[in-house]
C-alpha positions in Angstrom: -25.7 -25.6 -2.3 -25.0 -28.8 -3.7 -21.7 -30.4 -2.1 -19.5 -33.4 -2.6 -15.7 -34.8 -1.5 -13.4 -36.3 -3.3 -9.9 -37.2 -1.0 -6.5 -38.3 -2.4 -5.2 -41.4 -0.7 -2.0 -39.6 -0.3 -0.8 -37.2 3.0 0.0 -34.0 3.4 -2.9 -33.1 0.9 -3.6 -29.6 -0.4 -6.7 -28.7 0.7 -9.1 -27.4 -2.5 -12.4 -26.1 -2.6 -13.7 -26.3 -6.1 -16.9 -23.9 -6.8 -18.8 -24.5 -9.4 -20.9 -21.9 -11.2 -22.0 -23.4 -14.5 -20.5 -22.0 -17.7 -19.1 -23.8 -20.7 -17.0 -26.1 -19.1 -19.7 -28.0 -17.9 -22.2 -27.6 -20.4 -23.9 -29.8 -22.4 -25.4 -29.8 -26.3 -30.0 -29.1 -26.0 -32.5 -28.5 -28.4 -32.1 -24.7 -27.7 -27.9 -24.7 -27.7 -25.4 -25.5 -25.1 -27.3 -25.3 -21.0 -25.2 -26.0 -17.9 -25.4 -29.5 -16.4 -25.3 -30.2 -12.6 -22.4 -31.0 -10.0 -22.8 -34.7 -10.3 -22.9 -34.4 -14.1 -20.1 -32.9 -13.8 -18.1 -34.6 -11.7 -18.5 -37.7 -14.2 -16.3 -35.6 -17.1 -13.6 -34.0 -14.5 -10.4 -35.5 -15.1 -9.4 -38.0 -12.7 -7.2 -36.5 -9.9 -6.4 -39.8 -8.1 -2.5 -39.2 -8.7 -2.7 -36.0 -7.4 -1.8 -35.3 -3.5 -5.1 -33.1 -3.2 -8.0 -33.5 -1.2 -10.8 -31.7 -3.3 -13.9 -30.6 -1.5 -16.7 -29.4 -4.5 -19.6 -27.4 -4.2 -22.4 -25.5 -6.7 -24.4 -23.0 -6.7 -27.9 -23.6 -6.3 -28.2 -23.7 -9.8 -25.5 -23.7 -12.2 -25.9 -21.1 -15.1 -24.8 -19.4 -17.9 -22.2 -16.5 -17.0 -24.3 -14.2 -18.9 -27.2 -14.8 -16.0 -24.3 -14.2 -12.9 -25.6 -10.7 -10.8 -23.2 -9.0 -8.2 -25.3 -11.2 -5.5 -23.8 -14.5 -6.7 -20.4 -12.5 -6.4 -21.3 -12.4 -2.8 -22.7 -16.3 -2.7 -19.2 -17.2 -4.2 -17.3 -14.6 -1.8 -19.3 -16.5 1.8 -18.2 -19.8 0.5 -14.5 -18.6 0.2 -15.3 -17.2 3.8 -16.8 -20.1 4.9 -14.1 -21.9 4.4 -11.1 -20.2 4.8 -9.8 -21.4 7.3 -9.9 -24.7 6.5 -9.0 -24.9 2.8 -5.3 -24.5 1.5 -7.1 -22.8 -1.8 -10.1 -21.9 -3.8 -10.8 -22.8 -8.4 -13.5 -21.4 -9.4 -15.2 -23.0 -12.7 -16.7 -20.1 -14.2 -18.0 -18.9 -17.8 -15.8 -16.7 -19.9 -18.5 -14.0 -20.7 -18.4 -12.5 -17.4 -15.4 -14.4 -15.3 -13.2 -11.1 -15.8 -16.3 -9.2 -13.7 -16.3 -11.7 -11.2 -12.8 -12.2 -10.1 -12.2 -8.4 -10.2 -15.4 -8.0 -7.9 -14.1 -10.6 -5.2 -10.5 -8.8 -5.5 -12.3 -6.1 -4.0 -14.8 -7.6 -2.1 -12.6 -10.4 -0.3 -9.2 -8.8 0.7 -6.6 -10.2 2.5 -7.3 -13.7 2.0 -3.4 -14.9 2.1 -4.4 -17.7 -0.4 -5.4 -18.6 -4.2 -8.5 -18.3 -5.5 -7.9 -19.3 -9.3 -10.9 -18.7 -11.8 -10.7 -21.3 -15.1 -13.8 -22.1 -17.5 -13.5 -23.0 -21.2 -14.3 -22.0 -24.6 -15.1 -25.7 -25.4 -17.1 -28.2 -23.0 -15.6 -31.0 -21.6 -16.3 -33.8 -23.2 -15.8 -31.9 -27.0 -13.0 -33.5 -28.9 -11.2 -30.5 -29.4 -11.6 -28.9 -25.7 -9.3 -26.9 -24.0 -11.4 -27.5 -20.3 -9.3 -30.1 -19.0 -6.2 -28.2 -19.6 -7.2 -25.3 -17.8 -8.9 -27.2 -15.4 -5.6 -29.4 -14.2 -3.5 -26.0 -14.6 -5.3 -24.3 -12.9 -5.4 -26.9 -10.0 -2.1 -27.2 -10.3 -1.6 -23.6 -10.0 -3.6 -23.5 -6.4 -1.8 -26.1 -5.1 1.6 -24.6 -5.8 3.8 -23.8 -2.6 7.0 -21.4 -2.2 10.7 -22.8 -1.3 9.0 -20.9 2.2 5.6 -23.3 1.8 3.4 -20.7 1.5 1.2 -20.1 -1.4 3.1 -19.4 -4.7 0.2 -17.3 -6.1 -1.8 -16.0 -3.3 -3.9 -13.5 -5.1 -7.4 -13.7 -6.8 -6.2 -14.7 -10.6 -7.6 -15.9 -13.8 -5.9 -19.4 -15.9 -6.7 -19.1 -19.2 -5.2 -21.0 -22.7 -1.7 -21.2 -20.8 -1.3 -18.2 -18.9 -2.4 -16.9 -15.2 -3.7 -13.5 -14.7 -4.1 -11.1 -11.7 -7.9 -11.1 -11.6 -8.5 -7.3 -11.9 -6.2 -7.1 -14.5 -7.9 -9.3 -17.3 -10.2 -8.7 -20.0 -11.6 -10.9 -22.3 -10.8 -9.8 -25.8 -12.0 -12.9 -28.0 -15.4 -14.6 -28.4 -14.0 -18.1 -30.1 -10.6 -18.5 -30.0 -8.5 -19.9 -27.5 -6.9 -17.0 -26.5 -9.7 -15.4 -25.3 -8.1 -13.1 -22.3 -5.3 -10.6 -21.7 -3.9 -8.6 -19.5 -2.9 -5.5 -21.5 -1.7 -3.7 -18.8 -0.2 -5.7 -16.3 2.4 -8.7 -16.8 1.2 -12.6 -16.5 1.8 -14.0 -13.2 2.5 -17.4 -14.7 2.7 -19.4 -17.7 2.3 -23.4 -18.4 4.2 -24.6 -21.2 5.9 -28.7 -20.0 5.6 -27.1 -16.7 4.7 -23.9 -15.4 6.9 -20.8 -14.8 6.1 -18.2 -12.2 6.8 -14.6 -12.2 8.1 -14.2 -9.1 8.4 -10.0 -9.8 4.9 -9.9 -10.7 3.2 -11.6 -8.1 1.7 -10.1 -5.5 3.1 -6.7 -6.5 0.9 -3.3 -5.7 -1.9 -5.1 -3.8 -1.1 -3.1 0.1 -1.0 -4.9 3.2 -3.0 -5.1 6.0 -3.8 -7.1 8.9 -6.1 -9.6 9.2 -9.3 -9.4 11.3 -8.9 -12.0 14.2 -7.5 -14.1 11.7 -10.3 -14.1 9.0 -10.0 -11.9 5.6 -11.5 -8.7 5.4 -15.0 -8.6 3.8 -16.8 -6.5 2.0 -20.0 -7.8 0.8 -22.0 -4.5 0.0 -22.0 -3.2 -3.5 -24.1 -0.4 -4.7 -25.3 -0.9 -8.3 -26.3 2.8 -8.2 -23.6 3.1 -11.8 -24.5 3.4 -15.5 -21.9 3.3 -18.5 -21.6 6.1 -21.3 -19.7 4.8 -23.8 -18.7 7.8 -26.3 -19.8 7.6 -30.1 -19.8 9.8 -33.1 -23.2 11.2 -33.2 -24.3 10.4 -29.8 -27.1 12.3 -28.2 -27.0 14.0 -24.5 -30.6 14.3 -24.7 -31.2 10.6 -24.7 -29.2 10.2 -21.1 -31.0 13.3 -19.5 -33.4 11.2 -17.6 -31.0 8.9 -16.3 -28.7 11.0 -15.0 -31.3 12.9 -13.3 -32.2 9.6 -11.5 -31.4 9.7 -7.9 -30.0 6.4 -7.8 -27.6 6.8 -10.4 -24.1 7.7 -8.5 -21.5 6.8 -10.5 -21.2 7.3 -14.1 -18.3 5.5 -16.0 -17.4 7.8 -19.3 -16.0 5.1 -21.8 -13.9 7.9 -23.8 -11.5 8.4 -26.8 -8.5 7.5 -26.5 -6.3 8.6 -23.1 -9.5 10.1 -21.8 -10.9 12.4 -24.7 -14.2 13.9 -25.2 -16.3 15.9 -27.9 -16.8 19.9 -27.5 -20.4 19.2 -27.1 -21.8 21.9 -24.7 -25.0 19.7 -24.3 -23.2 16.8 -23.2 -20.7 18.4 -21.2 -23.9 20.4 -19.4 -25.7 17.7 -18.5 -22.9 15.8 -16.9 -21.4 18.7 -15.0 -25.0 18.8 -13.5 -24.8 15.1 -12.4 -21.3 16.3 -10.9 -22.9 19.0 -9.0 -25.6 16.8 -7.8 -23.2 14.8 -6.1 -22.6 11.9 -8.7 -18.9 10.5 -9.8 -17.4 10.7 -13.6 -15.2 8.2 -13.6 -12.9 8.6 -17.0 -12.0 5.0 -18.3 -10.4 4.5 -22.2 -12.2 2.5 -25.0 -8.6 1.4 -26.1 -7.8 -2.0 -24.7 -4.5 -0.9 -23.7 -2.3 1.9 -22.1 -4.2 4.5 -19.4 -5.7 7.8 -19.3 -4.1 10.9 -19.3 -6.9 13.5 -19.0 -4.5 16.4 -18.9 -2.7 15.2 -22.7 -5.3 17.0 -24.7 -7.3 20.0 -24.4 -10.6 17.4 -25.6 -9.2 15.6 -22.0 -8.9 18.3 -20.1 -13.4 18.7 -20.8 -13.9 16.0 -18.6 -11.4 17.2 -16.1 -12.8 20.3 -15.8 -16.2 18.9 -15.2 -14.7 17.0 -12.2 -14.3 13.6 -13.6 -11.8 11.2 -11.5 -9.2 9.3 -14.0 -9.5 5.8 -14.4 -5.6 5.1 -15.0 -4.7 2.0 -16.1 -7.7 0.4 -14.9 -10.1 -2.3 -17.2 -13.7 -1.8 -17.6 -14.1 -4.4 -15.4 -12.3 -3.3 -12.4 -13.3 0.2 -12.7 -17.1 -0.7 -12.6 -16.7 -3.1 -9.3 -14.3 -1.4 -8.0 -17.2 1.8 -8.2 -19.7 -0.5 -6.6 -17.4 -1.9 -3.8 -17.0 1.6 -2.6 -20.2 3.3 -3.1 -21.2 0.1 -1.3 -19.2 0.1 1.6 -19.3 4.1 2.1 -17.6 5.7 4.6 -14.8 7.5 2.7 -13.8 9.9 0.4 -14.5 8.5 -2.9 -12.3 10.4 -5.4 -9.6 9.8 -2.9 -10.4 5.6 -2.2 -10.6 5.3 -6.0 -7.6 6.7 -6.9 -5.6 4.0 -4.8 -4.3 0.7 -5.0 -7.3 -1.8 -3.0 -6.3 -5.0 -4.8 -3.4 -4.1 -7.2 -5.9 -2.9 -9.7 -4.0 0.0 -11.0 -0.3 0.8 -11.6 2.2 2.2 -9.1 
């Protein structure tokens, strides 16, 4: 890891680690498009924070990269920093790449629970340095957002969250919907914790809401740094052929399968299809019923095409996003030691609604 400090002359200084992972915000123009450029490149472009009462502490990954190239093991590389330091930090930003920042803060939701304090994930559809960019706006927002204390002086947002084009996000609850505008993310089925406009406004009802207690472990968070990749997504289309999964879902490794469906959970009366995964159910293997609408939940009992995959077994997906479905499956095929229907159909990081 590459590391370097930055202190604020001022007192009574919130404590920031900055991570950096790479991603547009800190890329830079090549002969083969836009490549990540290091920490101290970096730090040249970031905004000057000198005005701010903030002592910033920033580290990289080894190498900084595309978001594209991120695997679940630089969730956990990410995840030991936050441990590392969590005692000693007030808060955690996270300067990510848009392609795959939704799967990354909904994996440490699950991986890292408990932590008591924010850990804000910002990137950019424009570098910084681009005349038109919006990273320096999310980048002081979303600084501004970690640093943000309660009339009790306590974190105001003390979830894992997203700041994107004005708006804060619960981090399990986000999708990215847009490759090139702005507005790139939503949260379709769960209200903003926050928006900036001349300053920012906090939803007080919102925050924190459906994510469960529990106590800490000798005063660190709980974590959870197994994951189990064992899962494969079948996303439903006219015309699609069983026989082409038959192999993979005879695969002992495969243990999860998440059925993108139609609508609130439906499925073709295709007896091939519907053979094949009652097998994988039998074998031991999860269906795991997810929508391919962006909003609303599924309701596998609504339609008699739903009530195919209930019948085979499958567990509902709710209200959940791709995203938090899928590392939500690997946190807890991963850490074991439960009943899975039962684990997944509960609240872990406020993922789902009440």
């Amino acid at each position: 890891m590459n590391l370097a400090m930055t202190r604020s002359p001022r007192s009574h200084s919130s404590r920031i680690l900055l991570i950096y992972t790479g991603g547009t915000i800190g890329m830079k123009e090549s002969s083969s498009g836009l490549v990540p450029v290091s920490l101290e490149d970096l730090l040249e472009q970031l905004p000057d924070i000198d005005a701010l009462p903030v002592e910033l502490t920033l580290v990289s990954l080894d190498r900084p990269m595309d978001s594209s190239d991120l695997k679940p093991e630089h969730w956990v590389q990410i995840g030991e920093l936050i441990l590392k330091h969590s005692a000693d930090m007030d808060a955690f930003l996270v300067l990510h790449g848009t392609d795959t920042m939704a799967y990354s803060a909904a994996a440490l939701s699950f991986m890292m629970q408990h932590l008591g304090k924010p850990v804000i994930f910002t990137g950019s559809q424009l570098p910084l340095g681009h005349p038109r960019s919006d990273a320096a706006s999310h980048w002081m927002s979303a600084l501004e957002v970690a640093m943000a204390l309660g009339p009790d002086g306590l974190p105001r947002v003390p979830e894992i969250a997203l700041y994107f084009n004005h708006a804060l996000f619960r981090g399990n609850r986000v999708r990215k919907l847009h490759a090139m505008g702005f507005d790139a993310f939503d949260s379709p089925n769960y209200p903003v914790l926050a928006r900036a406009g001349t300053r920012i406004e906090y939803a007080e009802e919102a925050i924190g809401q459906g994510i469960p207690g529990q106590p800490f472990q000798q005063g660190r968070p709980a974590w959870f740094p197994a994951l189990d990749q064992g899962v494969l997504s079948l996303k439903l289309f006219p015309g699609l052929r069983p026989d082409l999964w038959e192999v993979a879902l005879h695969d002992p490794t495969v243990k999860a399968v998440l059925v993108e469906a139609y609508g609130a959970g439906n499925i073709p009366a295709d007896g091939d299809l519907s053979e094949l995964l009652r097998a994988f159910v039998q074998r031991g293997g999860h269906l795991i019923a997810l929508s391919q609408c962006v909003g609303g939940q599924v309701d596998l009992t609504r339609y008699q095409s739903g009530r195919r995959l209930l019948d085979l077994g499958a567990i509902s997906g709710m209200d959940m996003t791709f995203e938090a479905a899928l590392t939500k499956t690997m946190h807890l095929l991963g850490t074991g030691g439960s009943d899975f229907r039962e684990a997944f159909g509960q609240s872990i990081a406020g993922e789902l609604g009440n």
